[in-house]
C-alpha positions as CSV (number, residue, x, y, z in Angstrom):
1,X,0.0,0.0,0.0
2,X,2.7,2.2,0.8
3,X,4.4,1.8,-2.0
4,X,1.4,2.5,-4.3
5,X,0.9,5.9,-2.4
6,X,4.2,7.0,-3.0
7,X,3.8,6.3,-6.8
8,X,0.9,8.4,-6.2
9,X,2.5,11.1,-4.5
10,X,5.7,11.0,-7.3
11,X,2.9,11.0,-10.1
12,X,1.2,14.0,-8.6
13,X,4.3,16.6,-8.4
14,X,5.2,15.3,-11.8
15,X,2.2,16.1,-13.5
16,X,2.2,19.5,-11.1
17,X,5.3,20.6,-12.9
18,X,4.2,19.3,-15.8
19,X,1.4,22.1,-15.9
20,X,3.4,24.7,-14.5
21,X,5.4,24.8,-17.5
22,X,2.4,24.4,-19.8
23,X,0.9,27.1,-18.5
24,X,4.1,29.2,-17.8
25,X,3.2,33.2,-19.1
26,X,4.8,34.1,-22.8
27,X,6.6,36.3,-21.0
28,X,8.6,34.0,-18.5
29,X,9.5,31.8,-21.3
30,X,10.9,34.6,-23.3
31,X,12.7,35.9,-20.7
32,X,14.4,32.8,-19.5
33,X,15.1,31.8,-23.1
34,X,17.1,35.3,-23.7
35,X,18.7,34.6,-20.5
36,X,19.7,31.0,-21.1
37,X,21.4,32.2,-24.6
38,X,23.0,34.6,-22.5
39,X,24.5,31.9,-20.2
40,X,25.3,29.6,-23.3
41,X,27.6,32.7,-25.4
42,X,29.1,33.3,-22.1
43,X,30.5,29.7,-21.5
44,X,31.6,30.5,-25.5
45,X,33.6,33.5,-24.3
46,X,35.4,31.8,-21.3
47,X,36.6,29.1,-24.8
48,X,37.3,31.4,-26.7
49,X,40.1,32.4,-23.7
50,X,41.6,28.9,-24.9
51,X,40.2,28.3,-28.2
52,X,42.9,27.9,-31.2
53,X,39.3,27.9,-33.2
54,X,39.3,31.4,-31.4
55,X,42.9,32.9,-32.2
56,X,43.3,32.6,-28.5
57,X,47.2,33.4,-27.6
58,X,49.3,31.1,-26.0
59,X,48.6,29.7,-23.2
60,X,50.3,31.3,-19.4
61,X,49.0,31.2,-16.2
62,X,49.3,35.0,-15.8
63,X,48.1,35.9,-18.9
64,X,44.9,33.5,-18.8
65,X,44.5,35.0,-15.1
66,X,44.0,38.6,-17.3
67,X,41.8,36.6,-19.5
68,X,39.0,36.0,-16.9
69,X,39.0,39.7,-15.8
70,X,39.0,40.9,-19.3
71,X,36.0,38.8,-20.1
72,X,34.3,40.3,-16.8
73,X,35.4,43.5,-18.1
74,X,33.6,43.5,-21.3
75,X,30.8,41.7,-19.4
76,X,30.2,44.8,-17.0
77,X,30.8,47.4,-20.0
78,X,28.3,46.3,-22.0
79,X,25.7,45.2,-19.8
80,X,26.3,49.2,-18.3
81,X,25.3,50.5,-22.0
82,X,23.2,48.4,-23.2
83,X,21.0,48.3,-20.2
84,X,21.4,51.7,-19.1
85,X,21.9,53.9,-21.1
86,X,20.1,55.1,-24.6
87,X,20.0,57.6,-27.3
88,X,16.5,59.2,-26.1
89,X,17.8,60.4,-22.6
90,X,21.4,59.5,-23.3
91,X,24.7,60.4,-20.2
92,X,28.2,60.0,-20.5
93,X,29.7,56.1,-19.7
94,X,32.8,55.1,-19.3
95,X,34.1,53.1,-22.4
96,X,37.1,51.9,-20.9
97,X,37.4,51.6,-17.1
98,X,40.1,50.5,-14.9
99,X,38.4,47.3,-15.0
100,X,37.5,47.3,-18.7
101,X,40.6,47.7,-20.9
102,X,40.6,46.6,-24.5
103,X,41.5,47.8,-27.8
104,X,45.1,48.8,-26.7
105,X,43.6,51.6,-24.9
106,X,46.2,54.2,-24.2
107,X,47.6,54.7,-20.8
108,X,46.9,58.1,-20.7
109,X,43.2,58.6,-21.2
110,X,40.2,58.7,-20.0
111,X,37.3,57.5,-22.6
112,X,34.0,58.8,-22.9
113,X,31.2,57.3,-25.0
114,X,27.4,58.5,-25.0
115,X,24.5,56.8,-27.5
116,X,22.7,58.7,-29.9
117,X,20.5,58.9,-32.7
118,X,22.3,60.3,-35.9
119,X,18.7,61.4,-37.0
120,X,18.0,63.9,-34.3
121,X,20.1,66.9,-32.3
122,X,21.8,66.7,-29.6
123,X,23.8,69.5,-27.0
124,X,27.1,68.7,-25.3
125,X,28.1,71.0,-22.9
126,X,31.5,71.2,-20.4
127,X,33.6,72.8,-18.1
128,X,36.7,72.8,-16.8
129,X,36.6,71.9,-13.0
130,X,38.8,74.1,-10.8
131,X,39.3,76.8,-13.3
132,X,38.3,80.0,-11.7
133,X,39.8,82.7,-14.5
134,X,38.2,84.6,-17.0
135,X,40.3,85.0,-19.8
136,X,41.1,81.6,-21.5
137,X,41.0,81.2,-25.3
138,X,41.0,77.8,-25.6
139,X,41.7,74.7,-23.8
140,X,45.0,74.6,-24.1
141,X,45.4,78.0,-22.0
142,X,44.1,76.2,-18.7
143,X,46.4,74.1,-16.6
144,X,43.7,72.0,-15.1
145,X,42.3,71.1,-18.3
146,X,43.5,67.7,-20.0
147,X,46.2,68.2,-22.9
148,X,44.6,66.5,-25.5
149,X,40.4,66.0,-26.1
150,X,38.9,64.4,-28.7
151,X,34.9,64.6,-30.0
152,X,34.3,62.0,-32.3
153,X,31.0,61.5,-34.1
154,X,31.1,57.4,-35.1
155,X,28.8,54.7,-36.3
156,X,29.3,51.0,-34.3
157,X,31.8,49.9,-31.4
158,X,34.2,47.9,-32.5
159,X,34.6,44.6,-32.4
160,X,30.6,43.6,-32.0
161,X,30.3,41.5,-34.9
162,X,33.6,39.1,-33.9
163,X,35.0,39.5,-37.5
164,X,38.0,41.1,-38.9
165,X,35.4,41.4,-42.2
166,X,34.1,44.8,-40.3
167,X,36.9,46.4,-41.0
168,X,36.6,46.0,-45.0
169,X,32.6,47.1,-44.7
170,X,32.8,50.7,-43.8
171,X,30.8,49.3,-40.3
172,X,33.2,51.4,-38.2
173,X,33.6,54.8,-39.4
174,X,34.1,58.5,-38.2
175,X,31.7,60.8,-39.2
176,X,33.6,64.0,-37.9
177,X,35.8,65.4,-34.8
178,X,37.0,68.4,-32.7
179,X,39.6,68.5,-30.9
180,X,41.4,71.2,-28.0
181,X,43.0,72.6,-30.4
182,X,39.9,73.6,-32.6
183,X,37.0,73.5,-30.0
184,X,35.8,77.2,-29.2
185,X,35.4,77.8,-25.6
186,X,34.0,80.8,-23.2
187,X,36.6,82.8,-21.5
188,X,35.6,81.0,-18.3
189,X,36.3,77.8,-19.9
190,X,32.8,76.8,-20.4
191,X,32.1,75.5,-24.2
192,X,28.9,74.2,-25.9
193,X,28.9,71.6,-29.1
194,X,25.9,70.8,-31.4
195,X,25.6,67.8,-32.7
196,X,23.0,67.2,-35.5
197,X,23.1,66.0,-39.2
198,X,23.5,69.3,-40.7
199,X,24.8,72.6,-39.8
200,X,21.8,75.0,-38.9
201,X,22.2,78.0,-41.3
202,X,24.5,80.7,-39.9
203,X,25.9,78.5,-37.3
204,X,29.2,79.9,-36.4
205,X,29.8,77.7,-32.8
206,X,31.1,74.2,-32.3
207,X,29.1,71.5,-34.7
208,X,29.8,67.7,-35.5
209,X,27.9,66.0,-37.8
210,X,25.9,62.9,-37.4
211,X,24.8,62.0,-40.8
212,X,27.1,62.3,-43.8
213,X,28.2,60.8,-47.0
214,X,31.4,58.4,-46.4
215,X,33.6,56.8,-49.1
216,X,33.1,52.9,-48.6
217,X,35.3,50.0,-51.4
218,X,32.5,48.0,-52.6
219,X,33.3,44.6,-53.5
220,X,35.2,45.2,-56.5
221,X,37.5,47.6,-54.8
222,X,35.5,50.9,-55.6
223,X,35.0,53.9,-53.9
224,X,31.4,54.2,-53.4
225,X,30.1,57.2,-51.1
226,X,27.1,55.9,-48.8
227,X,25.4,58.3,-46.1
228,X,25.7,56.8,-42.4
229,X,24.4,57.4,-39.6
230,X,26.3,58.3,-35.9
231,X,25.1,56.4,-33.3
232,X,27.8,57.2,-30.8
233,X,29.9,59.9,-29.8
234,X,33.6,59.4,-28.3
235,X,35.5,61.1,-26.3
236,X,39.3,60.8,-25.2
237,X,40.6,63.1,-22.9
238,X,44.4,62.3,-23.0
239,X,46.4,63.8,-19.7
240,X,49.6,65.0,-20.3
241,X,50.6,66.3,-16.7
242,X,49.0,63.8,-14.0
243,X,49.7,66.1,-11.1
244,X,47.2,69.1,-12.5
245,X,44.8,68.0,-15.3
246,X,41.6,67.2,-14.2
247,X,38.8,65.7,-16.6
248,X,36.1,67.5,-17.8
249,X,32.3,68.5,-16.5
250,X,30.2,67.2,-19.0
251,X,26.8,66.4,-20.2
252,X,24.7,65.9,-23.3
253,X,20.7,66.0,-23.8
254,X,18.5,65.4,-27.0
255,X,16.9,68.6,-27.9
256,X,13.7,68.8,-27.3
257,X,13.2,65.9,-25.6
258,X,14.0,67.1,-22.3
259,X,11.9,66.0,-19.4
260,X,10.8,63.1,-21.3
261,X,11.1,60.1,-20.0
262,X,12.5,57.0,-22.4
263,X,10.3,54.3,-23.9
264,X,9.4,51.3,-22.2
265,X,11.3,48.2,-22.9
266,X,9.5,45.1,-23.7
267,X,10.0,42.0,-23.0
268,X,11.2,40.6,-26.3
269,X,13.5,43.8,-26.3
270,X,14.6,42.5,-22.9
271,X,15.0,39.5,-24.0
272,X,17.0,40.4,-26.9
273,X,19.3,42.6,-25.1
274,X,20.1,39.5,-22.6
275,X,21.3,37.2,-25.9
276,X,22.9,40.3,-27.4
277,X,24.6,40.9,-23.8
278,X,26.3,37.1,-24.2
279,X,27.0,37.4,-27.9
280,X,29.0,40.7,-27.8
281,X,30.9,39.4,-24.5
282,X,32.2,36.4,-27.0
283,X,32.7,38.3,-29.7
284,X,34.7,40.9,-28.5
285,X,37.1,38.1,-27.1
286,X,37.3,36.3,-30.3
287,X,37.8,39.9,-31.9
288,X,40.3,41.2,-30.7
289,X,42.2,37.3,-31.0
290,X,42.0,37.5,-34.5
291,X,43.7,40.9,-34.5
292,X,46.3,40.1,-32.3
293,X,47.0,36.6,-34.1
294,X,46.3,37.5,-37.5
295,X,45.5,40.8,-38.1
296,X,49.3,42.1,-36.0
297,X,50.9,38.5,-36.1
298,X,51.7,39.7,-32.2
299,X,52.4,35.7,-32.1
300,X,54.3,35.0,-34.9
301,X,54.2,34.5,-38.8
302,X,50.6,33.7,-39.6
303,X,50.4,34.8,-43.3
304,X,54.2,32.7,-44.3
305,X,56.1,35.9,-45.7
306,X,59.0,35.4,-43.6
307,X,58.3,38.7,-40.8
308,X,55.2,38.9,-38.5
309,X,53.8,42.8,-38.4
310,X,54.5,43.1,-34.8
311,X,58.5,42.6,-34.8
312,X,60.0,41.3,-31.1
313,X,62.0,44.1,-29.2
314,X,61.4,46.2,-32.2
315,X,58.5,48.6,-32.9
316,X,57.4,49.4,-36.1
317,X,57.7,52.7,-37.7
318,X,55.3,55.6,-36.7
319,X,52.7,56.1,-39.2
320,X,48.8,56.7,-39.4
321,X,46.8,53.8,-37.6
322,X,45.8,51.1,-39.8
323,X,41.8,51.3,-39.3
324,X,41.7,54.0,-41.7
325,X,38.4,56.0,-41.3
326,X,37.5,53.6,-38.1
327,X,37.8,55.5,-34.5
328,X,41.3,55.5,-33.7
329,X,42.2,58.6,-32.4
330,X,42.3,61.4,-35.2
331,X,45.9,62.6,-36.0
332,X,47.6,60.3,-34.3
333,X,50.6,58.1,-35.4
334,X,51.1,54.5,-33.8
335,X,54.4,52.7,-33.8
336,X,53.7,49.5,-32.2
337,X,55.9,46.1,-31.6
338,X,56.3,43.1,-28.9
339,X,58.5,42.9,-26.0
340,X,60.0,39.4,-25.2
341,X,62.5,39.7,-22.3
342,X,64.2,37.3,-19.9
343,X,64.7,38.5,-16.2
344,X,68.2,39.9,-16.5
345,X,67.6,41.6,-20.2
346,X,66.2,44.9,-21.0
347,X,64.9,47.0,-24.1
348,X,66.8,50.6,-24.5
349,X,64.9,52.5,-26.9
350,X,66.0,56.1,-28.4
351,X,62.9,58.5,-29.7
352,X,64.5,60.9,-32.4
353,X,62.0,64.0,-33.4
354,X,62.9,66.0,-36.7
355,X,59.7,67.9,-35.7
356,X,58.9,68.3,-31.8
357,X,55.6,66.4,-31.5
358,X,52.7,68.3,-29.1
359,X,52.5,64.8,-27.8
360,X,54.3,61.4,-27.1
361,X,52.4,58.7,-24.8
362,X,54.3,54.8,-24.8
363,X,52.8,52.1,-22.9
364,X,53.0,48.2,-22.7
365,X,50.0,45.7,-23.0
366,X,49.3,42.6,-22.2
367,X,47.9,39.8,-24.9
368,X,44.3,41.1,-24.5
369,X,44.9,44.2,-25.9
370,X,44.8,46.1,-22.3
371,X,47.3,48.5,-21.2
372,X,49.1,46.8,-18.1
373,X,48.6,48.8,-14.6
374,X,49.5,51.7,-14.5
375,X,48.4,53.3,-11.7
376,X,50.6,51.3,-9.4
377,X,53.4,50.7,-11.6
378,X,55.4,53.0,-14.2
379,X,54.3,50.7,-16.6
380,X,53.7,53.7,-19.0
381,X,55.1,57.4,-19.7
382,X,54.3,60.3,-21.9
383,X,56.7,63.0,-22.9
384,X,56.4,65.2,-19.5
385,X,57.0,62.2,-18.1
386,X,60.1,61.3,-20.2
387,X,63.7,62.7,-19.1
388,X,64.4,64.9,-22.4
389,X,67.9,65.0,-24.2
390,X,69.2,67.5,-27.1
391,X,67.0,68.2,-30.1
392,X,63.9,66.8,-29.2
393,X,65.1,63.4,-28.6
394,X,64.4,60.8,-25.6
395,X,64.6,57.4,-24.1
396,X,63.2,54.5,-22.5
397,X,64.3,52.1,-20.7
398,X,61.8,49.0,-20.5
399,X,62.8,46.4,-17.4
400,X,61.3,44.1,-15.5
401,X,63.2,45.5,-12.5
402,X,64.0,49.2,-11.2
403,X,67.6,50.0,-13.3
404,X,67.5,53.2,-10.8
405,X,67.5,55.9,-14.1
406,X,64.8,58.1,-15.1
407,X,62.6,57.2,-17.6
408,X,62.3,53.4,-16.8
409,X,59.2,51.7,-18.2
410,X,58.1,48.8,-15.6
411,X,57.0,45.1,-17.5
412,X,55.1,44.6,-14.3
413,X,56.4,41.0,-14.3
414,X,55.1,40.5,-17.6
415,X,57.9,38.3,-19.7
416,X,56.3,39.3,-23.5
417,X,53.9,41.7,-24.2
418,X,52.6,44.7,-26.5
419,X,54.7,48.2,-26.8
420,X,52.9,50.9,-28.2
421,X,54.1,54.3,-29.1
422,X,51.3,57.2,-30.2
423,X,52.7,60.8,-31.0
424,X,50.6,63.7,-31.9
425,X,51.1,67.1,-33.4
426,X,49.0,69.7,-33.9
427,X,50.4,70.7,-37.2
428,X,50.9,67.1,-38.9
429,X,54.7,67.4,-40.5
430,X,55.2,65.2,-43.4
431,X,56.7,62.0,-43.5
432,X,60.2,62.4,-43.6
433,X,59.8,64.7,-40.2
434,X,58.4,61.4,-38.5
435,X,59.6,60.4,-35.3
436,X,61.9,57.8,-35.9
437,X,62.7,55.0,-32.9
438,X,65.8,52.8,-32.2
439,X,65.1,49.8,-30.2
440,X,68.5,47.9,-29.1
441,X,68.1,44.8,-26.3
442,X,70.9,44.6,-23.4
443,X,72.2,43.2,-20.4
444,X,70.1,44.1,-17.4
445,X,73.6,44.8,-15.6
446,X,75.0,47.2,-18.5
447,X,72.0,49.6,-18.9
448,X,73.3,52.5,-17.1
449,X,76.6,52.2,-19.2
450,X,74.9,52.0,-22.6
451,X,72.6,55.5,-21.7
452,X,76.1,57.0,-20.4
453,X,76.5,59.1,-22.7
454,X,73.1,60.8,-21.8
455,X,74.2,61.3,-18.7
456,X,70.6,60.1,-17.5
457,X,69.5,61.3,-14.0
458,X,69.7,59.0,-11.2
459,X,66.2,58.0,-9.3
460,X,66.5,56.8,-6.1
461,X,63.9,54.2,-4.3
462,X,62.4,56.4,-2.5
463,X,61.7,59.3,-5.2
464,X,60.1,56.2,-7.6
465,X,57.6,55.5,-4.3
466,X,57.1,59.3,-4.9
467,X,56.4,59.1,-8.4
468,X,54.4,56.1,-8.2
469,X,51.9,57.7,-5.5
470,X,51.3,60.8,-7.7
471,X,50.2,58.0,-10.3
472,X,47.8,56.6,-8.1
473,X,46.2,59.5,-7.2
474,X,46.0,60.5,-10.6
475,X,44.3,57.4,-11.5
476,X,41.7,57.4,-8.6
477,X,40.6,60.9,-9.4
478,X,40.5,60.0,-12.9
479,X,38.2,56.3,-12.6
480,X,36.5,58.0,-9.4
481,X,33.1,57.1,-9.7
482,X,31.1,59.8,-7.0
């Protein structure tokens, strides 16, 4: 009897389930579904960490270590702006956060992004905190304002799709851009820029466009010009002096839709942002692989003409970045190579200037693409951070431990990784002004003979525990999130 009663009982919670999930609401299923898919392209991401499928580098402790934060990283970033933020009541994110590096973000700044609709108008307005005068021309005249900004108006985020093929498609593209040196400000440091898709007649302040008609190669290798819409604008706010640059006040609205609020999300929309929240997260890995294995041949040879692009304890000469018309920063040249250093070697390397650039920032990456720390390590430098010699030239010295000279860059215990070199001039010089950069490898034990004859200055332990705590105040200021 007993048992028959149980068989009862096991028959009766079996068919109760049973109905629950026949008579589940639309909605449940919907939303479980999106957030299973989630789950599923988030298991795909941690592979492609591993995957050869994937481009995923080779395999180290440390590095895979980075791999799981970067994955978090992108995890957190685009949940943040896909969730919470829109081009109806649109605010100011983070692109890249302390947590959040990729795309060989530079040491130096701090990156901005904000959604919008190319289709309607939009008003950005700033300040400089801190600046109490009244007679400033341009950014540039105010200490506490950063050395270098950069408004971009741009189409897509990188790296969404997963597939080098974006960069052949026109997907990525940079409608227009104002920088520092261009932007017109109030004498109190104050400035205003309209964004819409055309110039309002007799405009004579700040404008970026967000629609215009872009050159895009068809498939035959032609120039065809096809009108795109912005549906992001970028902002880099690159600091030159740590100790007094502060970033900027800002905030954008859509005109005339202030005071509204946004429309309601539905639940497929829900539910489609929850499968599009996993699919990005893998394909931003797998991304940036490809670009790093195949794309830079950071790795190695990949395409069998004897040379990869990235040499070892070389860098490549400076020129224009590669992602022509994508949203690399405007003006800039990149000269960019791998580091591969046992414990008692190091990597001298001489900066020569024909023409004094306005800017020079160097930093080291790991194989993710993401600067390595430099708020608690001087893992990076820019040129008023550099120890200058005679006619514009410079050095670095790049170590995995403290050679006691100025202008040491720190590996951070990393054995190989990226170097990265950006320089920027107001007044582009042609190409036979570039900078040109001589990379030499040497004894640990013999750098401060080979720089002799620059008669470097010496830094004691104590002044680099100075230097490094003005770097992580910078840093905390800059990432502060109150």
């Amino acid at each position: 009897m007993k048992k028959y009663i149980f068989i009862g009982l096991v028959a009766v919670i079996f068919v109760f389930f049973l109905a629950r999930e026949w008579t589940k609401p639309a909605y449940q299923t919907e939303l479980e579904d999106g957030f299973d898919t989630l789950l599923a392209n988030l298991k795909k991401a941690e592979r492609n960490l591993t995957s050869p499928i994937a481009m995923a580098p080779p395999l180290e402790e440390r590095r895979l270590q980075e791999g799981y934060k970067y994955l978090l990283g992108h995890l957190v970033r685009i949940t943040g702006s896909d969730f919470n933020n829109n081009p109806e009541t649109p605010r100011f994110e983070r692109a890249i956060t302390f947590l959040s590096k990729w795309t060989g973000d530079n040491a130096d700044n701090a990156y901005l992004q904000a959604p919008i609709d190319g289709n309607f108008a939009y008003r950005v307005t700033g300040r400089v905190p801190y600046y109490r005068g009244n007679n400033a021309k341009t950014l540039r005249d105010i200490p506490q304002a950063p050395g270098l900004v950069l408004f971009q108006t741009g189409t897509n985020i990188v790296g969404d799709t997963g597939s080098l093929k974006e960069f052949k498609t026109c997907r990525n593209q940079t409608l227009g851009f104002i920088d520092n040196y261009s932007l017109q400000i109030e004498p109190d440091g104050s400035f205003e820029i309209l964004l819409s898709p055309e110039k309002p007649d007799n405009y004579e302040g700040n404008w970026l466009a967000t629609k215009a008609m872009l050159p895009c190669k068809n498939d035959n290798d032609e120039a065809e010009s096809k009108e795109r819409v912005a549906k992001f604008l970028v902002i880099r706010e690159t600091f030159f002096n740590w100790s007094q640059e502060h970033p900027l006040d800002l905030d954008i609205v859509r005109i005339g839709f202030e005071g509204i609020p946004p429309s309601h999300v539905t639940t497929a929309e829900r539910a489609e942002q929850m499968r599009s929240l996993g699919e990005k997260t893998a394909n931003q890995i797998e991304f940036w692989n490809w670009l790093m294995q195949i794309g830079l041949e950071a790795w190695g040879d990949r395409d069998f003409d004897g040379e990869a692009r990235l040499p070892v304890n070389d860098v490549n000469p400076p020129e224009p970045p590669f992602v022509a018309g994508g949203m690399a920063g405007a003006k800039l040249l990149y000269a960019s190579g791998m580091f591969a250093l046992e414990k008692d070697e190091a990597l001298i390397l001489e900066i020569e200037n024909p023409t004094k650039p306005d800017y020079i920032g160097f930093h080291l990456g790991d194989a993710w693409m993401q600067s390595t720390d430099q708020a608690n390590y001087v893992s990076s430098r820019n040129h008023s951070q550099m120890e200058a010699a005679e006619n514009n030239s410079t050095y670095l010295v790049v170590a995995h431990k403290d050679p006691g000279v100025s202008n040491w860059v720190d590996t951070t215990g990393l054995l190989n990784g990226q170097m990265v070199f950006r320089f920027w001039y107001a007044d582009e010089p042609s190409a036979d002004k570039f900078p040109q950069v001589n990379v030499r490898k040497v004894n640990f034990d013999n750098i401060r003979g080979e720089l002799a004859y620059k008669n470097p200055t010496m830094v004691t332990q104590s002044q680099r525990r100075l230097e490094v705590a003005e770097r992580q105040k910078h840093i905390r200021m800059r990432y502060r999130e109150y």
